[in-house]
DSSP file (Angstrom, degrees, kcal/mol; ACC not computed):
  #  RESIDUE AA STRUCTURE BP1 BP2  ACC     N-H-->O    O-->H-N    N-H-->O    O-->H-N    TCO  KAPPA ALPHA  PHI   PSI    X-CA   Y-CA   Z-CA
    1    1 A X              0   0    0      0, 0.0     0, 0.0     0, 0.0     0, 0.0   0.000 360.0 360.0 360.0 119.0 -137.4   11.8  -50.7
    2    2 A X        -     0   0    0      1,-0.1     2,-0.1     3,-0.0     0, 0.0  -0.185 360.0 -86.1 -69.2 172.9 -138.8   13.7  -53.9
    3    3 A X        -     0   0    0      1,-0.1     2,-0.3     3,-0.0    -1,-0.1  -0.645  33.7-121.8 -87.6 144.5 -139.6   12.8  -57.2
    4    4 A X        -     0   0    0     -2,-0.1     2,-0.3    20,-0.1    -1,-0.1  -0.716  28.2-138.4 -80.1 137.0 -136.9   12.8  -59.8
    5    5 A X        -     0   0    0     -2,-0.3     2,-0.1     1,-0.1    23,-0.1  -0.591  30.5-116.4 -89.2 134.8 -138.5   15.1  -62.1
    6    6 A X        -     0   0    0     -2,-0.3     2,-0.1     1,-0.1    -1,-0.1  -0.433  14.5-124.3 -79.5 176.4 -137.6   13.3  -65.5
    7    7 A X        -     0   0    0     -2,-0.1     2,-0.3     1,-0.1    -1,-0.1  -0.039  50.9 -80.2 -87.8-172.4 -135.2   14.7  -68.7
    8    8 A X        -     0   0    0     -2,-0.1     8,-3.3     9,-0.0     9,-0.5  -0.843  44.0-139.2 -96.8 134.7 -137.0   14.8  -72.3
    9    9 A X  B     -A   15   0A   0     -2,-0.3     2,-0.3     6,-0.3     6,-0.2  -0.609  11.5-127.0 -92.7 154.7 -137.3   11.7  -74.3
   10   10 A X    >   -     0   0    0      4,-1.3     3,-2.3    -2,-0.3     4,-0.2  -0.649  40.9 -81.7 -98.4 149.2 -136.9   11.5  -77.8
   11   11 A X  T 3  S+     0   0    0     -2,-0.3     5,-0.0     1,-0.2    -1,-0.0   0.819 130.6  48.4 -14.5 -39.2 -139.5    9.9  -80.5
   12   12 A X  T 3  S-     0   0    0      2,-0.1    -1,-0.2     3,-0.1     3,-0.1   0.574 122.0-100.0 -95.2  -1.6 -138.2    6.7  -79.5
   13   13 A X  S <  S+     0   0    0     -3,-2.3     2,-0.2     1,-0.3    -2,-0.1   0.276  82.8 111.4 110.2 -12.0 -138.2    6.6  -75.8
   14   14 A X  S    S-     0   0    0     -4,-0.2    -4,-1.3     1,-0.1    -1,-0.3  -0.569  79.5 -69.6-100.1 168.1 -134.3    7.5  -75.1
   15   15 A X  B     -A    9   0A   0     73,-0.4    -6,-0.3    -6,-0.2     3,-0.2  -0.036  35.9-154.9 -42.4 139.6 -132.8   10.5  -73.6
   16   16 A X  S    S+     0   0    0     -8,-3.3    -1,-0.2     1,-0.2    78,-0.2   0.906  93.2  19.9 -73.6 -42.5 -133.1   13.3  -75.7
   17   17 A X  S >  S-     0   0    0     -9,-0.5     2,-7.4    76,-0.1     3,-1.0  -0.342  74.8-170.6-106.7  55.3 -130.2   15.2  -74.3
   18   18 A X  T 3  S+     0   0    0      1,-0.3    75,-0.1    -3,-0.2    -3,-0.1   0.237  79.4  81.1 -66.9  45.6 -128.3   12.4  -72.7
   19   19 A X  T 3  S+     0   0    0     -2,-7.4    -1,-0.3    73,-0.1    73,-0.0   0.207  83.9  65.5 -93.6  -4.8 -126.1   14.9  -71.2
   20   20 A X  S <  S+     0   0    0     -3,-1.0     5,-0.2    71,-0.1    -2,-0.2   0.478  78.3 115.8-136.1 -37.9 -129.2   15.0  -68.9
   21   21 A X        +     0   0    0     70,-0.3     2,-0.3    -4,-0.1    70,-0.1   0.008  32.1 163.8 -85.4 141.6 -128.4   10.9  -67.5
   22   22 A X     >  -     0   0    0      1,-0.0     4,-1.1     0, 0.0     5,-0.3  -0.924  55.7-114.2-166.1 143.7 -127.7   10.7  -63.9
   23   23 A X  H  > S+     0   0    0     -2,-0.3     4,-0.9     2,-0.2    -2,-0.1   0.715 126.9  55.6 -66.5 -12.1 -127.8    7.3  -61.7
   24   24 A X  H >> S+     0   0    0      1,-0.2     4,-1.6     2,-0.1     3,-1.2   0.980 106.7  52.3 -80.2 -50.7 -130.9    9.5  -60.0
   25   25 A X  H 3> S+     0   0    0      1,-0.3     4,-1.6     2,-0.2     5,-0.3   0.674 111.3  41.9 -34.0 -38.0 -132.3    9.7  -63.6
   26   26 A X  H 3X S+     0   0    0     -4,-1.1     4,-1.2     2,-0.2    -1,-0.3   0.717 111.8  54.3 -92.3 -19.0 -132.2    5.9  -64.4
   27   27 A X  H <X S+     0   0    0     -3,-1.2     4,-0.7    -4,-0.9    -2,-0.2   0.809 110.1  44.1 -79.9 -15.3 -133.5    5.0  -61.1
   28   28 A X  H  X S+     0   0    0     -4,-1.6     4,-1.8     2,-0.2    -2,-0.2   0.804 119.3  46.7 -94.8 -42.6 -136.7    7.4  -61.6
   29   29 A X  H  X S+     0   0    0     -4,-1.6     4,-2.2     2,-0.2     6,-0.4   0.964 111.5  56.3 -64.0 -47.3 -136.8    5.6  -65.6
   30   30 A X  H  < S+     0   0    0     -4,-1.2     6,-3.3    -5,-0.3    -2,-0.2   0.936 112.1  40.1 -40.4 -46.3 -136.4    2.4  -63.5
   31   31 A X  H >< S+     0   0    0     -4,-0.7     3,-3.3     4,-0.2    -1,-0.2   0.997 114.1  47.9 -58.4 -83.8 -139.3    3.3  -61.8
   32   32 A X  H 3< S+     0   0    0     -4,-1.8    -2,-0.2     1,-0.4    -3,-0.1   0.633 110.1  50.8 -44.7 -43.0 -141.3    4.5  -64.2
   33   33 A X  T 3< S-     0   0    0     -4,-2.2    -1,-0.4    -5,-0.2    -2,-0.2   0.321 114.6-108.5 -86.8 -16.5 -140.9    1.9  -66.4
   34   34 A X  S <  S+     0   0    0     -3,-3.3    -3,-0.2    -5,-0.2    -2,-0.1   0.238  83.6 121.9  73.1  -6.1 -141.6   -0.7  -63.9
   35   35 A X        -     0   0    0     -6,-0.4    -4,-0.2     1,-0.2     2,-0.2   0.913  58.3-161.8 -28.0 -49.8 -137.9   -2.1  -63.6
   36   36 A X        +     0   0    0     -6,-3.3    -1,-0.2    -5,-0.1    -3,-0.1  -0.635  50.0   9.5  83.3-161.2 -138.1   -1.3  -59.9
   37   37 A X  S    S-     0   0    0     -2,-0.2     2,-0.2     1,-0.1   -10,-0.0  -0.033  78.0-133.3 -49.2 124.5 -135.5   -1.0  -57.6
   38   38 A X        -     0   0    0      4,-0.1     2,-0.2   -11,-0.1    -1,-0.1  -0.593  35.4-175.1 -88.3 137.8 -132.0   -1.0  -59.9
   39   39 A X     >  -     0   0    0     -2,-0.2     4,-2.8     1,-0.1     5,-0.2  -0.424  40.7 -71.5-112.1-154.8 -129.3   -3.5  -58.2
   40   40 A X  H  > S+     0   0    0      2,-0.2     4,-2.7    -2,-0.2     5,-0.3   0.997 131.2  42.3 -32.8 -75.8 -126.0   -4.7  -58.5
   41   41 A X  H  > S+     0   0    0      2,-0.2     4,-2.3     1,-0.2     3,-0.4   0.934 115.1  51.2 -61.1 -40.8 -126.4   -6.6  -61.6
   42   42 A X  H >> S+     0   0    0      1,-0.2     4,-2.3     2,-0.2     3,-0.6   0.987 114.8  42.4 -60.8 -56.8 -128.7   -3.9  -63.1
   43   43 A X  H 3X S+     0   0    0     -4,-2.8     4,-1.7     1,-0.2    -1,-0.2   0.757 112.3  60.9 -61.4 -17.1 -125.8   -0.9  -62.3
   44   44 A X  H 3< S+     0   0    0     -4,-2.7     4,-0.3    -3,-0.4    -1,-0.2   0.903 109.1  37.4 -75.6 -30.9 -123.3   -3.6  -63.6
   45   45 A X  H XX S+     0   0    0     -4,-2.3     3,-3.3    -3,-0.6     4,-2.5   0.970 116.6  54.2 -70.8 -62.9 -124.9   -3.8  -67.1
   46   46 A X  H 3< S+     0   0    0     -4,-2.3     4,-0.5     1,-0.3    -3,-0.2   0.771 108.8  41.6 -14.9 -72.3 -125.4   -0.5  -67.1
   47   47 A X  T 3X S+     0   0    0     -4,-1.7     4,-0.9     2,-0.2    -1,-0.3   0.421 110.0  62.3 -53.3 -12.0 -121.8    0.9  -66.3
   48   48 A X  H <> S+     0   0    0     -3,-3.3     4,-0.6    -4,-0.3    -2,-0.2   0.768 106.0  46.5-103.3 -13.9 -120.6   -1.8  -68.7
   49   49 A X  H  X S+     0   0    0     -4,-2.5     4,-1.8     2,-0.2    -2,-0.2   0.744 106.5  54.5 -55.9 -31.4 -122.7    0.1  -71.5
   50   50 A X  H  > S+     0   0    0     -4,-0.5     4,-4.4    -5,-0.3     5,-0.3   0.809 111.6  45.3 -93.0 -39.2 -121.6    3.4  -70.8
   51   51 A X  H  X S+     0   0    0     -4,-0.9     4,-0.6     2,-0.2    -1,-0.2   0.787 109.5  51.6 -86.9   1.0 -118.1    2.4  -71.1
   52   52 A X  H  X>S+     0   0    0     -4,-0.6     4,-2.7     2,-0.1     5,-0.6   0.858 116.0  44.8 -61.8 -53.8 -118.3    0.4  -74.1
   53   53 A X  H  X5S+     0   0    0     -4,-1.8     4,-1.1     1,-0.2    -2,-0.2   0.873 112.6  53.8 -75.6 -32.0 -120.1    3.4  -75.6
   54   54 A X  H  <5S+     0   0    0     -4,-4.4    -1,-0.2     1,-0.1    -2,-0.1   0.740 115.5  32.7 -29.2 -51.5 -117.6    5.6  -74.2
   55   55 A X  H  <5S+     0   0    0     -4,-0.6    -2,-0.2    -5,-0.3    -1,-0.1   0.795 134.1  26.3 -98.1 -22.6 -114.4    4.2  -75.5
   56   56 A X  H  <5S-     0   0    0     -4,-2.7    -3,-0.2     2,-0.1    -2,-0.1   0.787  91.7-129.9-112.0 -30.8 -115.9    2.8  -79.0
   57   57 A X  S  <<S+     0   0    0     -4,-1.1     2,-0.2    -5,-0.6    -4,-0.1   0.964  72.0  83.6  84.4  57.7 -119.1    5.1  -80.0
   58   58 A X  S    S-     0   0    0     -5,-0.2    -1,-0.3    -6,-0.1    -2,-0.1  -0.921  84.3 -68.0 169.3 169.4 -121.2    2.7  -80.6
   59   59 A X        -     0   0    0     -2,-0.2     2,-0.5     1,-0.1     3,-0.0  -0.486  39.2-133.5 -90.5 147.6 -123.8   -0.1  -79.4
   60   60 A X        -     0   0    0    -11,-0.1     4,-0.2     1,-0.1     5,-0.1  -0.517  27.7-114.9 -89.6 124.1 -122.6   -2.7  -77.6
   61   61 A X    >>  -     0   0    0     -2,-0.5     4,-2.6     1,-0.2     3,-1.3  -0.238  23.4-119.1 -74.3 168.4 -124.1   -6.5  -79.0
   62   62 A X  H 3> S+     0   0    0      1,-0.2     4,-2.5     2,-0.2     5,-0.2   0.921 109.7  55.8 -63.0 -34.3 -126.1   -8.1  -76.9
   63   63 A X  H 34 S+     0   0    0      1,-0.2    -1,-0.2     2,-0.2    -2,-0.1   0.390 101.8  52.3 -78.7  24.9 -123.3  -11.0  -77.0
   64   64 A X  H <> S+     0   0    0     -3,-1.3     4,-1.6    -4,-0.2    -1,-0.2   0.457 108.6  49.8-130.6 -38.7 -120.5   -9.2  -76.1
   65   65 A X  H  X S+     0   0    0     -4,-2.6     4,-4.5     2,-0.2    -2,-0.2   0.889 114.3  51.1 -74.9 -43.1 -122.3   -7.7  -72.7
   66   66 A X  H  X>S+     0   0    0     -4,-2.5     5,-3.3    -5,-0.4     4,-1.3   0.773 112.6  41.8 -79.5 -14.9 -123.2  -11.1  -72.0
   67   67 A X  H  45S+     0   0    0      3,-0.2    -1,-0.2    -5,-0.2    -2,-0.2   0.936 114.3  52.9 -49.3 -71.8 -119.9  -12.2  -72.4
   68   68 A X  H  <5S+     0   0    0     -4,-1.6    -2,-0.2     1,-0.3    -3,-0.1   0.719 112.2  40.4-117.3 -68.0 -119.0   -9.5  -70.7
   69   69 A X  H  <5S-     0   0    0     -4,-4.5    -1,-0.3     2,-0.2    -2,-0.2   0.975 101.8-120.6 -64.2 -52.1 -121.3  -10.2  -67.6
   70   70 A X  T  <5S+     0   0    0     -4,-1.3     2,-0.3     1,-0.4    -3,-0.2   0.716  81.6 124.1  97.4  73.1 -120.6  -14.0  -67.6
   71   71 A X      < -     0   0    0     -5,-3.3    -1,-0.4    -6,-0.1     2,-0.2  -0.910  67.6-123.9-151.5 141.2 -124.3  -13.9  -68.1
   72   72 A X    >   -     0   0    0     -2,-0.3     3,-3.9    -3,-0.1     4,-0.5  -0.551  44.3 -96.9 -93.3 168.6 -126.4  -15.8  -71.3
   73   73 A X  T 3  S+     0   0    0      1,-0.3     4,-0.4    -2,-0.2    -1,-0.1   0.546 118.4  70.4 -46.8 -12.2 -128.8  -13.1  -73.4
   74   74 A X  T 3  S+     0   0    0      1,-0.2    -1,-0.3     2,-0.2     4,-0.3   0.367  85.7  69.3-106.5 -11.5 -131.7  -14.0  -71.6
   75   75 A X  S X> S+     0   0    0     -3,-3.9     4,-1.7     2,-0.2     3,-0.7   0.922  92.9  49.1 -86.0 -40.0 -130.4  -12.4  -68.8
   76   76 A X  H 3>>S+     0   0    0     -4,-0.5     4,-1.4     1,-0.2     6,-0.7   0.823 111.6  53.9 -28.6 -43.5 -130.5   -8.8  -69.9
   77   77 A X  H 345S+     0   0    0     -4,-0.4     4,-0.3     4,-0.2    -1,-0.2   0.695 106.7  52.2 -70.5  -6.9 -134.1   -9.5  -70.9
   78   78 A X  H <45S+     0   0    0     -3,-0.7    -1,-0.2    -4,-0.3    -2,-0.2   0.740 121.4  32.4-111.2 -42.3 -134.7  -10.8  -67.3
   79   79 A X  H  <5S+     0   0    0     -4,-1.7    -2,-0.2    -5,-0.1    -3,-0.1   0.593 136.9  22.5-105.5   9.9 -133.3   -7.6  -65.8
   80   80 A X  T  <5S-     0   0    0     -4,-1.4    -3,-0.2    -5,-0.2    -2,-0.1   0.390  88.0-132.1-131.9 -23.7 -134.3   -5.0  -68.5
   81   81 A X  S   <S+     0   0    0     -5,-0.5    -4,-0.2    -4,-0.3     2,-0.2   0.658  87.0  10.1  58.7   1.9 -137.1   -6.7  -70.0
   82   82 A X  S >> S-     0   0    0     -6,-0.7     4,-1.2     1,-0.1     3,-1.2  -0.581  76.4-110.1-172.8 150.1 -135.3   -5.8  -73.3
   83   83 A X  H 3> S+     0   0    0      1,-0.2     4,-1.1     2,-0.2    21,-0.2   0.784 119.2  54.3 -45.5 -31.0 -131.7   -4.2  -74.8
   84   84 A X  H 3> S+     0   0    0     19,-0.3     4,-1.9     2,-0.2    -1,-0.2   0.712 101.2  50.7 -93.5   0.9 -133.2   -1.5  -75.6
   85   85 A X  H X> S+     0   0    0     -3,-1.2     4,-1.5     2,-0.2     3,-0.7   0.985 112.3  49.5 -74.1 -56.0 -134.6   -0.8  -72.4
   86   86 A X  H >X S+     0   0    0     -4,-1.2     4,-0.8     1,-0.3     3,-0.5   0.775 107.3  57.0 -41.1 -48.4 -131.0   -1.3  -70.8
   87   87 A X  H 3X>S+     0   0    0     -4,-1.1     5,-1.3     1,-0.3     4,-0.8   0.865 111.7  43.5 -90.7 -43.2 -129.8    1.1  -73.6
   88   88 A X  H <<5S+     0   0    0     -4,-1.9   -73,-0.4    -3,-0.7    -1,-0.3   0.852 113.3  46.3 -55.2 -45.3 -132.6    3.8  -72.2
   89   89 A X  H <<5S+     0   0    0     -4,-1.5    -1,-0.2    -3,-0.5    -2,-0.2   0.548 102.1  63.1 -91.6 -19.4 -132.0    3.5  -68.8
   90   90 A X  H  <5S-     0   0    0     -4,-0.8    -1,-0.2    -5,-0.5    -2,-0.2   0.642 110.6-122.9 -83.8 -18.0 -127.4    3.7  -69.4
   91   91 A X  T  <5 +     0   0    0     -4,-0.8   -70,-0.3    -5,-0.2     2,-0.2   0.950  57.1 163.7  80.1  32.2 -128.8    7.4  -70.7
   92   92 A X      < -     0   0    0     -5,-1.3    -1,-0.2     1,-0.2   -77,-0.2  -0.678  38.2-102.4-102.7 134.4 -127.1    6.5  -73.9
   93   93 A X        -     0   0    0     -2,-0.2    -1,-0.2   -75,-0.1   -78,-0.1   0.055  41.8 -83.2 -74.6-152.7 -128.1    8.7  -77.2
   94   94 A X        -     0   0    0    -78,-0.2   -79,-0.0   -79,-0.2   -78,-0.0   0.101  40.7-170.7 -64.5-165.3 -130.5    7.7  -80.1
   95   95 A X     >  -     0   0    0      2,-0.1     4,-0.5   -36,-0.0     5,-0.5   0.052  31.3-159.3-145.7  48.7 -128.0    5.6  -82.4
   96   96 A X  T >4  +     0   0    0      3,-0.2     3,-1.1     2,-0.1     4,-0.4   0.892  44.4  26.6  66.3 162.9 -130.8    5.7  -85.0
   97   97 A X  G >> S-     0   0    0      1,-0.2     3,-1.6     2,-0.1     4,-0.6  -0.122 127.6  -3.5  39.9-161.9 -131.3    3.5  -87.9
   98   98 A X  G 34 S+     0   0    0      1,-0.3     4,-0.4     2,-0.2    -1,-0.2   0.128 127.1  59.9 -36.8 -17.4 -130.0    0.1  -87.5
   99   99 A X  G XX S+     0   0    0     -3,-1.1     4,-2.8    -4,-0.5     3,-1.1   0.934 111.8  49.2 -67.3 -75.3 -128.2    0.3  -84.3
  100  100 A X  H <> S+     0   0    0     -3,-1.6     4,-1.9    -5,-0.5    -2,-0.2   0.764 111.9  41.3   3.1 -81.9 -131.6    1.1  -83.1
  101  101 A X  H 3X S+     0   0    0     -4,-0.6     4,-0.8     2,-0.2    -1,-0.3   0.651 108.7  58.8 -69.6 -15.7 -133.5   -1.7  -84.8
  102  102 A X  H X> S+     0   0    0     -3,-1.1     3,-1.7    -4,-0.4     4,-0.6   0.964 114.4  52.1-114.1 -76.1 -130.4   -4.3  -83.7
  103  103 A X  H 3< S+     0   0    0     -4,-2.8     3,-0.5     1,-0.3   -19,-0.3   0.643 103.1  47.9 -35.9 -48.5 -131.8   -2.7  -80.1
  104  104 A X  H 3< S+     0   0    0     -4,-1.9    -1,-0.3     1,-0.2    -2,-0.2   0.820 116.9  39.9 -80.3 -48.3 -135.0   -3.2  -80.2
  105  105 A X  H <<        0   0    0     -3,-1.7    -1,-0.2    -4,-0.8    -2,-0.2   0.285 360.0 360.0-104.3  19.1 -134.9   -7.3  -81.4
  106  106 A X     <        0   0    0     -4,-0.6    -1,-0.3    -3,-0.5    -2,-0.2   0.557 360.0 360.0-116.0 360.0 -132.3   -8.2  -79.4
């Protein structure tokens, strides 16, 4: 098997073109990143980001995924090591300013 050659990152670490996101792409960020191997639960958070962000345009809180998962908050961090990592690895763009910062401490 070859390496997935990665997309372009942006200033902050997320896809630049996140036209560019592919499940090979998140497993090679997964990788990269030290996640390791993505499972079930990781492609279930994942997919439940990209349709949240799909149907509303916008970041999903961290209590509303966890809701969502039947999962408490600490469990993203446990399989992502952060929201904003999950947000990198769903191939989801920048959402800049506050969105951002909301990512990053949650």
């Amino acid at each position: 098997m070859g390496t997935q050659r990665l997309p372009e990152f942006d200033e902050d670490g997320l896809l630049k073109y996140p036209g560019q996101w592919s499940q090979s792409v998140a497993r090679a960020i997964a990788q990269t990143d030290g996640i390791g191997e993505l499972t079930e639960e990781h492609w279930g958070v994942i997919n439940r980001m990209r349709t949240e962000y799909m149907l509303f345009g916008t970041v999903l809180s961290v209590r509303r995924l966890s809701l969502g998962e039947e999962r408490e908050k600490r469990h993203v961090h446990e399989l992502f090591q952060s929201y904003l990592e999950a947000w990198r690895l769903s191939g989801l763009p920048n959402p800049g300013g506050p969105a951002r910062r909301y990512l990053e401490r949650a």
